[in-house]
TIKOL-723497 format. One record per residue (C-alpha): residue in three letters; residue number from 1; x, z, y. Coordinates in nm, 3 decimals, decimal comma, m for minus. Example, Ala and Ser with C-alpha at 12.3 -4.5 7.8 and 13.67 -1.06 7.14 Angstrom:
2
NODE  resn  resi        u        w        v
NODE   Ala     1    1,230    0,780   m0,450
NODE   Ser     2    1,367    0,714   m0,106
//
This chain:
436
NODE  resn  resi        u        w        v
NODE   Unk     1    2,301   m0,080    0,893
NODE   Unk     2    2,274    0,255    0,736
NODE   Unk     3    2,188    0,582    0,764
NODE   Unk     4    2,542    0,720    0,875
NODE   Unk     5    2,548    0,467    1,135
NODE   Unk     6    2,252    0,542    1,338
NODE   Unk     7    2,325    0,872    1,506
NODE   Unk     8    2,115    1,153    1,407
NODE   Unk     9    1,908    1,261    1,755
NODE   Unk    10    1,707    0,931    1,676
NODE   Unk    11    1,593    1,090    1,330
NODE   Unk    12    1,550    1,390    1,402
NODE   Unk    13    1,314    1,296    1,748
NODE   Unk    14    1,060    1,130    1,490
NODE   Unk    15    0,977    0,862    1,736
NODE   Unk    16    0,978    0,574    1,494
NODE   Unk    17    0,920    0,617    1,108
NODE   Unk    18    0,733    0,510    0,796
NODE   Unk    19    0,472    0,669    0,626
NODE   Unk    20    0,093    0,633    0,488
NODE   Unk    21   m0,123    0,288    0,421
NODE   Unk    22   m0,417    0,119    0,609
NODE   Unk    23   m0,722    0,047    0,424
NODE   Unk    24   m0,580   m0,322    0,303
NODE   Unk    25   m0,265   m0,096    0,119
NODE   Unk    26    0,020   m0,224    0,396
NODE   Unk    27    0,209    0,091    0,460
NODE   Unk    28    0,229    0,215    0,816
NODE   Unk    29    0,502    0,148    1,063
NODE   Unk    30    0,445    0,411    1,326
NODE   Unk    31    0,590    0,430    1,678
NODE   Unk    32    0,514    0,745    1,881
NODE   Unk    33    0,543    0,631    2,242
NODE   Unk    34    0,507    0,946    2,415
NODE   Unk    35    0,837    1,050    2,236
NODE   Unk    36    1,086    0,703    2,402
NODE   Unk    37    1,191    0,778    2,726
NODE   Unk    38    1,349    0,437    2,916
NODE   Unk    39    1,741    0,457    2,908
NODE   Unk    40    1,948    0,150    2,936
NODE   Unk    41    2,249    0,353    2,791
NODE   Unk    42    2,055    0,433    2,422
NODE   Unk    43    1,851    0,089    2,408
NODE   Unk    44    2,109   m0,084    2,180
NODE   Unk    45    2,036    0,256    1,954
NODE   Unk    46    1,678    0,243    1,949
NODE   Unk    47    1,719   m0,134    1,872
NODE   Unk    48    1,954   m0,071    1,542
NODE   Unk    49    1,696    0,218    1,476
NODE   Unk    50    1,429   m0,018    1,439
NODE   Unk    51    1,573   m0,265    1,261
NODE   Unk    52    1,731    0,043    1,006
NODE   Unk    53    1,364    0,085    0,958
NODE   Unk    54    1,297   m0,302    0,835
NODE   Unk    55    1,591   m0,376    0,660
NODE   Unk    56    1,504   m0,076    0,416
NODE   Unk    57    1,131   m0,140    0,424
NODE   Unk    58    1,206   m0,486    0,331
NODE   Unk    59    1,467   m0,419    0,027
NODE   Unk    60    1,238   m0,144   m0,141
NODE   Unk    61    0,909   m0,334   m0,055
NODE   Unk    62    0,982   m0,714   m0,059
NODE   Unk    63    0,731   m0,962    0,028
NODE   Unk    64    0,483   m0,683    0,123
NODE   Unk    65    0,331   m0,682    0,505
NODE   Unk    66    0,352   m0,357    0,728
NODE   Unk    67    0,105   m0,260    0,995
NODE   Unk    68    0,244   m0,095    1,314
NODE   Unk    69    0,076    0,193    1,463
NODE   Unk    70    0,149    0,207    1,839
NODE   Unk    71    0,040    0,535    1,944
NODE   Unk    72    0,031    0,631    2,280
NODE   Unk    73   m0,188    0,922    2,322
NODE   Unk    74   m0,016    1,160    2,589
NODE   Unk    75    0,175    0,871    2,743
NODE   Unk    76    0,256    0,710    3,028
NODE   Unk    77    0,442    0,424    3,252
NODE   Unk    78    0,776    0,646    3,174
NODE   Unk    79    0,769    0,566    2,827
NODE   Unk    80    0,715    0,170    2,853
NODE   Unk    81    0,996   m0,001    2,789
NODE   Unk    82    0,926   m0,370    2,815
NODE   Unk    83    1,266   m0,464    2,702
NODE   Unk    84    1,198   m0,272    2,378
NODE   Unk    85    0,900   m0,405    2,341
NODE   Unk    86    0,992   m0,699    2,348
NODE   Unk    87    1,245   m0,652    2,102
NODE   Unk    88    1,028   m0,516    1,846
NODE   Unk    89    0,778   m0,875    1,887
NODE   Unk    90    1,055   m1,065    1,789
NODE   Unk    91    1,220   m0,854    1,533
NODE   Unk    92    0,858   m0,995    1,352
NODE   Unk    93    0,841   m1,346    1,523
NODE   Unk    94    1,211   m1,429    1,468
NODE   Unk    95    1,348   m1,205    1,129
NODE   Unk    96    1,024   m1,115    1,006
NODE   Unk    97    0,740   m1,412    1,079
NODE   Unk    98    0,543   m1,270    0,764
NODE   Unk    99    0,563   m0,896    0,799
NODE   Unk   100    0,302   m0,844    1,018
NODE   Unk   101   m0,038   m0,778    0,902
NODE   Unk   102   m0,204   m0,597    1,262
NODE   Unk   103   m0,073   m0,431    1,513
NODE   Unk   104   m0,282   m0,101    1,631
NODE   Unk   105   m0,273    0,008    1,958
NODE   Unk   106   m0,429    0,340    1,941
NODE   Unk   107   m0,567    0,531    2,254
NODE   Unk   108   m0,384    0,271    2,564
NODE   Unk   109   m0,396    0,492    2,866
NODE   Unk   110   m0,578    0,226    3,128
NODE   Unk   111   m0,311    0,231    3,354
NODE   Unk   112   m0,097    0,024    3,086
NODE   Unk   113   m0,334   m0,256    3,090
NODE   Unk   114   m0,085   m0,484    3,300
NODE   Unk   115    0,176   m0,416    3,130
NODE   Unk   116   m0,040   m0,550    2,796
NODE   Unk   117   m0,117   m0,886    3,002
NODE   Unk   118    0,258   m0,927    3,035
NODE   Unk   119    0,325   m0,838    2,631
NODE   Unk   120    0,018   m1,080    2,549
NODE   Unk   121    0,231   m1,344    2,744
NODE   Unk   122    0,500   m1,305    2,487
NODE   Unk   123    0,247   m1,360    2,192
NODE   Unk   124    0,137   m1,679    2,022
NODE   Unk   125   m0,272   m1,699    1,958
NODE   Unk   126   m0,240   m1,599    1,584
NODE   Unk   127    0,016   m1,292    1,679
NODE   Unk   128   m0,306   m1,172    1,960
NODE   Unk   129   m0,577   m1,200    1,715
NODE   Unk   130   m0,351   m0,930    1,541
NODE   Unk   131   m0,324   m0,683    1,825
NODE   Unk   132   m0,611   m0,398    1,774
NODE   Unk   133   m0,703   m0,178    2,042
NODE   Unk   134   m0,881    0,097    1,915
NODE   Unk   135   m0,949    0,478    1,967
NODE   Unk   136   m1,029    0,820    1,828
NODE   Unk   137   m1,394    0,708    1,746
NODE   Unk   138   m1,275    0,397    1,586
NODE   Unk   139   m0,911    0,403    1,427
NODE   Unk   140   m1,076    0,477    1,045
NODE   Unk   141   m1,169    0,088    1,076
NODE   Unk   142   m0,831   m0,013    0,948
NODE   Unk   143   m0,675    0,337    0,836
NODE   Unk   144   m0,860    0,580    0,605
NODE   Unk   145   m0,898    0,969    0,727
NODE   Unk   146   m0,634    1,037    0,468
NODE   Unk   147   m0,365    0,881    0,621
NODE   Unk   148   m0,425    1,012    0,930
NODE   Unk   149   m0,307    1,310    1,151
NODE   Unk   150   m0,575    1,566    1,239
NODE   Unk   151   m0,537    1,494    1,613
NODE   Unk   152   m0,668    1,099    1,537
NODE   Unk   153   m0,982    1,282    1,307
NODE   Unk   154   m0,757    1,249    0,966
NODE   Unk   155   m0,694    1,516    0,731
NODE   Unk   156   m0,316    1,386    0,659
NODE   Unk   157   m0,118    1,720    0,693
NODE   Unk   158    0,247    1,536    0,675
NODE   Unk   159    0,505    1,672    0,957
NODE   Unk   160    0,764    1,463    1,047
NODE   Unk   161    1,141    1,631    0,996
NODE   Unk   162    1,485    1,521    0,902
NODE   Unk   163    1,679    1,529    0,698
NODE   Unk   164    1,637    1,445    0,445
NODE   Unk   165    1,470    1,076    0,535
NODE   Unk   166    1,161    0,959    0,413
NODE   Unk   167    1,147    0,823    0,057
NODE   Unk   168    0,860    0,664    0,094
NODE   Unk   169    0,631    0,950   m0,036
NODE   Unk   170    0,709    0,889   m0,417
NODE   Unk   171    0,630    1,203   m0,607
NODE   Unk   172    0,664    1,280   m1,016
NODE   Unk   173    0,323    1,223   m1,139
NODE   Unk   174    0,194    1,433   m1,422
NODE   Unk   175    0,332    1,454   m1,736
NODE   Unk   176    0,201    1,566   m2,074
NODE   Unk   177    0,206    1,870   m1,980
NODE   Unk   178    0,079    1,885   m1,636
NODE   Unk   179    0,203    1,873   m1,311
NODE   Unk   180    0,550    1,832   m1,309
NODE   Unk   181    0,679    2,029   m0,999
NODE   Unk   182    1,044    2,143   m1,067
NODE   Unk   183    1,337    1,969   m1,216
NODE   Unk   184    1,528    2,286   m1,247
NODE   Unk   185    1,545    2,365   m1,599
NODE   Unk   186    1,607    2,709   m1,542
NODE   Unk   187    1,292    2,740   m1,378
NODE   Unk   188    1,047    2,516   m1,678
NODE   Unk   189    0,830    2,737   m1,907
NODE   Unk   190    0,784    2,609   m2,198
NODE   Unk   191    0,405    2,510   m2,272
NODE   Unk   192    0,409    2,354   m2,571
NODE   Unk   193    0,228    2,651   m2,762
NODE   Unk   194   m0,087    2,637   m2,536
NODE   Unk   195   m0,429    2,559   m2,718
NODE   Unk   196   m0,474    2,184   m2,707
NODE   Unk   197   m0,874    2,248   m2,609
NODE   Unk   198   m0,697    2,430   m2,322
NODE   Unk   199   m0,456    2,158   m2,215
NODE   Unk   200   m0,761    1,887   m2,271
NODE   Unk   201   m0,947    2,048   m2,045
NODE   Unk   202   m0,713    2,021   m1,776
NODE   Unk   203   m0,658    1,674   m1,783
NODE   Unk   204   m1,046    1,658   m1,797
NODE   Unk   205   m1,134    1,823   m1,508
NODE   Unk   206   m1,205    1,656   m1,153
NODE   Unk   207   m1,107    1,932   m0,935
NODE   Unk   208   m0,773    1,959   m0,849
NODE   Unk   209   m0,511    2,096   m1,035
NODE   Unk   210   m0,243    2,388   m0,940
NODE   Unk   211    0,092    2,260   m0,980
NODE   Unk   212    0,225    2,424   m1,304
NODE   Unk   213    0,588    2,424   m1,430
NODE   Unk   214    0,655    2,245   m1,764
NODE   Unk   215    0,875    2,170   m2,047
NODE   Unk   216    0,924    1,784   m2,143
NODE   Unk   217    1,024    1,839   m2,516
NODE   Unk   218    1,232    2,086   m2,676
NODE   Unk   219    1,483    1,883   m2,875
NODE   Unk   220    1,592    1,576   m2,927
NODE   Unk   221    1,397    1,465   m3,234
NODE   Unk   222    1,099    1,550   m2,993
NODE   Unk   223    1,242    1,303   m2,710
NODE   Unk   224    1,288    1,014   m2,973
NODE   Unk   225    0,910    1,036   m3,153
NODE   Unk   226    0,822    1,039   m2,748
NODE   Unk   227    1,094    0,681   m2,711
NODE   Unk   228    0,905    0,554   m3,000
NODE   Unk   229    0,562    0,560   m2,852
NODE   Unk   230    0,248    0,722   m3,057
NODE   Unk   231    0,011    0,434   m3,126
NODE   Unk   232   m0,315    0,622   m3,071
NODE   Unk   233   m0,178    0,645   m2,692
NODE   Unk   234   m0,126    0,280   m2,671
NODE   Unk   235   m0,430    0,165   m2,742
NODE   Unk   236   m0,635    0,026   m2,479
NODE   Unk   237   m0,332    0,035   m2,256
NODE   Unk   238   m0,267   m0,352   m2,053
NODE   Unk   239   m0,012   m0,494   m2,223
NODE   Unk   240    0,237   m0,637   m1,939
NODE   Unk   241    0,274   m1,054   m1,898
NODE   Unk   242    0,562   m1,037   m1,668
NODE   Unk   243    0,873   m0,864   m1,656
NODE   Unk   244    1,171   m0,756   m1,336
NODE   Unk   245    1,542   m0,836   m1,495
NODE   Unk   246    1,729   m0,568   m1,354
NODE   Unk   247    2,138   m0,479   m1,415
NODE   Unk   248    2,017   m0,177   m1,634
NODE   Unk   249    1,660   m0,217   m1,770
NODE   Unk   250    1,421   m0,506   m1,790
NODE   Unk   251    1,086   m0,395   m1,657
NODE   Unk   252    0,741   m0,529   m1,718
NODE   Unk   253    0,533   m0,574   m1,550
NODE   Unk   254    0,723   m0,704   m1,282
NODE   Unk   255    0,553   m0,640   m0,943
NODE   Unk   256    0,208   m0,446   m1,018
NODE   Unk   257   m0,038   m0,232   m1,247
NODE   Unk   258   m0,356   m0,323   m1,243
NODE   Unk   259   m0,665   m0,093   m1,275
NODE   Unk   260   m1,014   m0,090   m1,268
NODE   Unk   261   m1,373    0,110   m1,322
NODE   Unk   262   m1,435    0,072   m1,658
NODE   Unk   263   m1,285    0,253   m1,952
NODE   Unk   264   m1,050   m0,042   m2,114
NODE   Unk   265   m0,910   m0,118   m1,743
NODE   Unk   266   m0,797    0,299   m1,696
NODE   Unk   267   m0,489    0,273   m1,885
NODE   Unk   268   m0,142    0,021   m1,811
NODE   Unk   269    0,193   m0,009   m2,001
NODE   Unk   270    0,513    0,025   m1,853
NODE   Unk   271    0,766   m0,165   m2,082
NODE   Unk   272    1,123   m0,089   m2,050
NODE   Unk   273    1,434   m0,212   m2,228
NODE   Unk   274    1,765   m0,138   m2,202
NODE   Unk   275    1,988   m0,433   m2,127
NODE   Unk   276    2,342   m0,202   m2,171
NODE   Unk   277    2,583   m0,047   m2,384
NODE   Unk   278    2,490    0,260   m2,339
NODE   Unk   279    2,198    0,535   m2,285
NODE   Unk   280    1,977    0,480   m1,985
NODE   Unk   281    1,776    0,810   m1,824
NODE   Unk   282    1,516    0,684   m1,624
NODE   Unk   283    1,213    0,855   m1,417
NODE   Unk   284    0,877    0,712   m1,284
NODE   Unk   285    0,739    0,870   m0,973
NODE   Unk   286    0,407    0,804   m0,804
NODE   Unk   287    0,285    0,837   m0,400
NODE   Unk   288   m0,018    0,977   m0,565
NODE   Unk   289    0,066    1,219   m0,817
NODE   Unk   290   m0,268    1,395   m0,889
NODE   Unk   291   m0,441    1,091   m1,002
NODE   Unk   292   m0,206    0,971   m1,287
NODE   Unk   293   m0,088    1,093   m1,611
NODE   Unk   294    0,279    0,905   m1,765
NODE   Unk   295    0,342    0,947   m2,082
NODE   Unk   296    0,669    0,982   m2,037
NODE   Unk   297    0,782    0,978   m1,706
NODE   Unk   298    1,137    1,139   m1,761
NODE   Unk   299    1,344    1,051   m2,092
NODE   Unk   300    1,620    0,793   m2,164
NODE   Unk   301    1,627    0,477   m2,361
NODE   Unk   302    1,888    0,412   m2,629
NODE   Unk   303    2,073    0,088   m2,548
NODE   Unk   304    1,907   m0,228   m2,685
NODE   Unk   305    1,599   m0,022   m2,766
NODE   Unk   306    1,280   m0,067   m2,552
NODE   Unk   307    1,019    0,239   m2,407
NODE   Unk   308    0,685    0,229   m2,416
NODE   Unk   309    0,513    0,371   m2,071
NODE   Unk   310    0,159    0,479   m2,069
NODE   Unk   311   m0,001    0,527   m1,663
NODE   Unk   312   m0,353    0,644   m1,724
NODE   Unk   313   m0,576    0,749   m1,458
NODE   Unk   314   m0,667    1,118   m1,440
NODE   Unk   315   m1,003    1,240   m1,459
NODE   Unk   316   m1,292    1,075   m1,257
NODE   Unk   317   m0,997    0,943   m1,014
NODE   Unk   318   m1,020    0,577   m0,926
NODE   Unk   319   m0,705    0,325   m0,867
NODE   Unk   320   m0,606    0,260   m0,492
NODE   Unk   321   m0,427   m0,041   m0,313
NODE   Unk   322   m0,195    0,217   m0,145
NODE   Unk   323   m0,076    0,352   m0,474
NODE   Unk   324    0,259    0,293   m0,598
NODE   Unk   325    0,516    0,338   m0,833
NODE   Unk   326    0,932    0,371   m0,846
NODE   Unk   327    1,094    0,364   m1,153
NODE   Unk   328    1,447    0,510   m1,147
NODE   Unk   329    1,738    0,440   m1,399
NODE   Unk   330    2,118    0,557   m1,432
NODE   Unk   331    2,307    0,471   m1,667
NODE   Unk   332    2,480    0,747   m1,894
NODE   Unk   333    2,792    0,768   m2,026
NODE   Unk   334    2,830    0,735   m2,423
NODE   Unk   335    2,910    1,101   m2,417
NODE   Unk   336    2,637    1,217   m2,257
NODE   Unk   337    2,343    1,386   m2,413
NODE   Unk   338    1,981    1,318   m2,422
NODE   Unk   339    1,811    1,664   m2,452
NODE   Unk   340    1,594    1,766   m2,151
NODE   Unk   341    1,876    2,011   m2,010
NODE   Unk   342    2,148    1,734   m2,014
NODE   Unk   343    1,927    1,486   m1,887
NODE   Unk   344    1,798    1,732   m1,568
NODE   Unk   345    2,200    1,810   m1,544
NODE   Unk   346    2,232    1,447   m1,536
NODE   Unk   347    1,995    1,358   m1,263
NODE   Unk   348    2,140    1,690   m1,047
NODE   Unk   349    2,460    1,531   m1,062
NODE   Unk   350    2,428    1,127   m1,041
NODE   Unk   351    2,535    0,975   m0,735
NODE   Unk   352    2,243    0,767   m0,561
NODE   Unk   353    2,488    0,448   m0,547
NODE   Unk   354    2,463    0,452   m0,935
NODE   Unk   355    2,066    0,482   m0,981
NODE   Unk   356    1,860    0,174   m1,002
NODE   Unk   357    1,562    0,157   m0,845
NODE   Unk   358    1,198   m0,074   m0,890
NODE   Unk   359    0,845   m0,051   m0,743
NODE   Unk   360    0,542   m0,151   m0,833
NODE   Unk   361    0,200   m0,149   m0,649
NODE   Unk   362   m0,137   m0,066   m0,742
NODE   Unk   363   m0,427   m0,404   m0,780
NODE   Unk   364   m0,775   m0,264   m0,813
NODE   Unk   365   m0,965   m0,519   m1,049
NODE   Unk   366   m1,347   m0,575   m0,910
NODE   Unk   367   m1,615   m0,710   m1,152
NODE   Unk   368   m1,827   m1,035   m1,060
NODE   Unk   369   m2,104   m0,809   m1,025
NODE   Unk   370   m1,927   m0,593   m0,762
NODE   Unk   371   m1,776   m0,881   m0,536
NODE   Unk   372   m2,107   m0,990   m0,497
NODE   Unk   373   m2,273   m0,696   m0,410
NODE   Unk   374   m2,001   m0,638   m0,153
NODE   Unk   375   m2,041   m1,009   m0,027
NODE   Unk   376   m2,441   m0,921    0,011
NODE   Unk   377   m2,389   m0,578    0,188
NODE   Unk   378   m2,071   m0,648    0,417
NODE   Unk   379   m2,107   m0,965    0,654
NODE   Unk   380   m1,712   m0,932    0,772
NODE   Unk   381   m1,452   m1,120    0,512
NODE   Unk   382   m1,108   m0,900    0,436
NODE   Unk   383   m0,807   m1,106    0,316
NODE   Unk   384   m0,753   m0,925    0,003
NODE   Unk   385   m1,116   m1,012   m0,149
NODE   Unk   386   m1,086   m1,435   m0,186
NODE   Unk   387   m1,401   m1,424   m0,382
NODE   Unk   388   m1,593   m1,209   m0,136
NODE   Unk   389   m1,405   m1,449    0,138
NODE   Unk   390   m1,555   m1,787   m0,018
NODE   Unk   391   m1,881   m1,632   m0,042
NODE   Unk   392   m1,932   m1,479    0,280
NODE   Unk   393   m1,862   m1,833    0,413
NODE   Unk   394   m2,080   m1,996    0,150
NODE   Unk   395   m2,334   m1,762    0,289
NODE   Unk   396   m2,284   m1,866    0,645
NODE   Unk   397   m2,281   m2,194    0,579
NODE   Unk   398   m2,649   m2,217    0,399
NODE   Unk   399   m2,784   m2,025    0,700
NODE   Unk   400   m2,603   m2,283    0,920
NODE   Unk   401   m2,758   m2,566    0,703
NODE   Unk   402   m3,078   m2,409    0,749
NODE   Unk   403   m3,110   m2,357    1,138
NODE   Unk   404   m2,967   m2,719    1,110
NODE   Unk   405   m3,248   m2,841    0,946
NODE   Unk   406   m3,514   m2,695    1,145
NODE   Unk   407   m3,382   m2,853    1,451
NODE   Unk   408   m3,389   m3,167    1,244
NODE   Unk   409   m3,809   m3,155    1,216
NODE   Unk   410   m3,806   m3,047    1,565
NODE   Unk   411   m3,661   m3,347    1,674
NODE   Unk   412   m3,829   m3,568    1,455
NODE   Unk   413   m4,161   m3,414    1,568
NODE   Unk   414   m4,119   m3,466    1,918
NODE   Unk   415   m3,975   m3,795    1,864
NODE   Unk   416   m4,326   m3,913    1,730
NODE   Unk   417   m4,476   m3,756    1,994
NODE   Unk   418   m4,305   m3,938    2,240
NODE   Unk   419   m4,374   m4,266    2,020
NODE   Unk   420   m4,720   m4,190    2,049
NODE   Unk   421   m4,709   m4,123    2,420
NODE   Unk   422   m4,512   m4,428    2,512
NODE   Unk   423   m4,746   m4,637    2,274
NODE   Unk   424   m5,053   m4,503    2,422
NODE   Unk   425   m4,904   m4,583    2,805
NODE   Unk   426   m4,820   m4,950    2,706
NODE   Unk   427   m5,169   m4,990    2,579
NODE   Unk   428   m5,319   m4,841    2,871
NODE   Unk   429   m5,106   m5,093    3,072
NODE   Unk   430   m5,170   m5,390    2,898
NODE   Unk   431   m5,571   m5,325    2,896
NODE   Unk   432   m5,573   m5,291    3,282
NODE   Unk   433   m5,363   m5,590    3,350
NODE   Unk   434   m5,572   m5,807    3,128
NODE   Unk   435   m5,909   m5,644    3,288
NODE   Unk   436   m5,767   m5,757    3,644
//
């Protein structure tokens, strides 16, 4: 399936698309009901829609669960199509057992409670202990306000249109210059004569940050000290352990960064190497651009030569679970140049078939002392905390052993009782038959 072969009414009526994370960092599969109208002659193209939608999650994110937001606020029985339905169950029961994470039904008119009994039917006991029903009041249980529309209490301003189709929010995060927010080289201003104290105090700064347009490096020389890597910004940087083999660049790590609060855990290497015979331009882009600084994050690797990477977070922001990364690569032809106007030339005019592309999420590291705390304060146990998970139970199972116990000395208390009792009776018994 691709995008040519879907036709493009079913794009452009948003009804089913991709975008935002739940609190656990599974990105949001999201099905606006009130926008399917029941017609036999379109099913079989809402059906390839849908599975359009999974084949691509699935390639670009492999491995990682979705959740599906059903929402069916200003719907009705018109827009149920059981067969559809259906459909969509065992797209994840059948092609997709481990996609899953939840699936939230958000604001169920009442009058689609039967036809719920009959979908529940369908379900297995582990696939219903995934259904969520929730509402208005409730929904920021399993998705954060900033993933949300403003009509469900969120503050998530994103529109729906097409073209072009979603790319899975990936932005260009800042560079070492700022912002980056054109690739048009006619429209970059150079900044490389502004005050450092000036610059500094930009990065510095926790309020946010008006997109600024920026020059890379002005020559080439420039672009290879940057290929080379400047120790002072490598240190304290987490070295990578494992490393993605792709057909142009090997890249480590090989699935995620990892981040955390304190100072030595704000700052991970990217390592790339260039597996080919020639020059490889390459990019890294970011779903959350304002919290992370590259350095660099759009250059080209010489072949057999390696790049050093540095993602640092920006300011007072902290890592998130729905963060993530794309690394792009093309390679370039032995004639091509390297400077920052060939390489923004280069990217203009690549074809997307040629560009290699590799993600990488976001793991928050927690400290002992924090899992604990959060095991103390929260009684509920979330699958991506084990060591919260083990001692939540560990907690349940002391109180368990203690109300255990004092039923114990209960019964042993009234059992002497009742020794006593019946002793006392058969001594009472005895005495009056040996008095008569």
């Amino acid at each position: 399936l691709t995008e040519s072969s879907i036709p493009r009414w079913m794009f452009e009526s948003g009804a089913v698309y991709l975008h935002g994370y739940d609190k656990e960092g599974n990105k949001l599969f999201w099905f606006r009901v009130k926008l399917h109208v029941k017609d036999a002659k379109t099913i079989l193209d809402k059906k390839r829609y849908v599975a359009f939608w999974l084949e691509r999650y699935s390639k670009r994110e492999p491995g990682m669960p979705l959740t599906v937001v059903f929402d069916m606020s200003e719907s009705g029985l018109s827009n149920i199509d059981m067969d559809f339905v259906k459909y969509i169950i065992n797209c994840f029961k059948v092609y997709y057992p481990k996609f899953l994470s939840k699936m939230i039904m958000y604001e169920m008119p009442w009058i689609m409670n039967a036809a719920w009994k009959i979908v529940k039917s369908w379900l297995g006991p582990e696939a219903i202990s995934k259904l969520k029903f929730v509402t208005k009041s409730d929904i920021q249980t399993f998705v954060g306000p900033e993933h949300l529309p403003p009509y469900m209490g969120g503050t998530d301003e994103f529109k729906y249109s097409y073209p072009p189709l979603l790319d899975d929010d990936f932005q260009s995060p800042m560079c070492e210059n700022g912002p980056i927010v054109s690739e048009d080289e006619s429209d970059i201003k150079d900044t490389e004569s502004e005050p450092k104290e000036i610059l500094e105090s930009s990065f510095n700064s926790e309020q946010s940050i008006k997109p600024k347009k920026v020059n890379f490096i002005e020559d080439s020389q420039k672009s290879d000290d940057l290929d080379r890597g400047e120790p002072g910004r490598l240190k304290g940087a987490r070295k990578p352990t494992t490393t993605f083999k792709g057909t142009l660049l090997h890249i480590s790590p090989s699935e995620e960064l990892r981040f955390g609060a304190k100072e030595s855990e704000k700052k991970c290497l990217i390592i790339l190497n260039n597996v080919t015979k020639n020059h490889v331009a390459f990019k890294v882009r970011t779903t959350a651009p304002e919290k992370y600084r590259v350095k660099p994050s759009n250059s080209s690797c010489e072949p057999g030569a390696s790049v050093d990477i540095v993602v640092s977070l920006h300011g007072g922001f902290q890592a998130s679970l729905q963060d993530r990364f794309l690394v792009m690569a093309a390679e370039m032809e032995s004639s091509a140049g390297v400077t920052v106007p060939e390489l923004a030339q280069f990217w203009k005019e690549v074809s997307k078939t040629k560009v290699m592309e590799h993600r990488l999420r976001c793991h928050v590291l927690e400290t002992p002392k924090s899992i604990l705390s959060n095991s103390f304060e929260s009684p509920s146990v979330t699958a991506t905390n084990d060591h919260q998970d083990l001692q939540s139970m560990l907690m349940r199972m002391m109180a368990s052993n203690s109300r255990l116990e004092q039923k114990l000395e209960s019964c042993l208390w009234m059992q002497k009782v009742l020794v006593g009792l019946v002793s006392f009776l058969f001594a009472f018994t005895a005495y009056s038959l040996w008095t008569s």
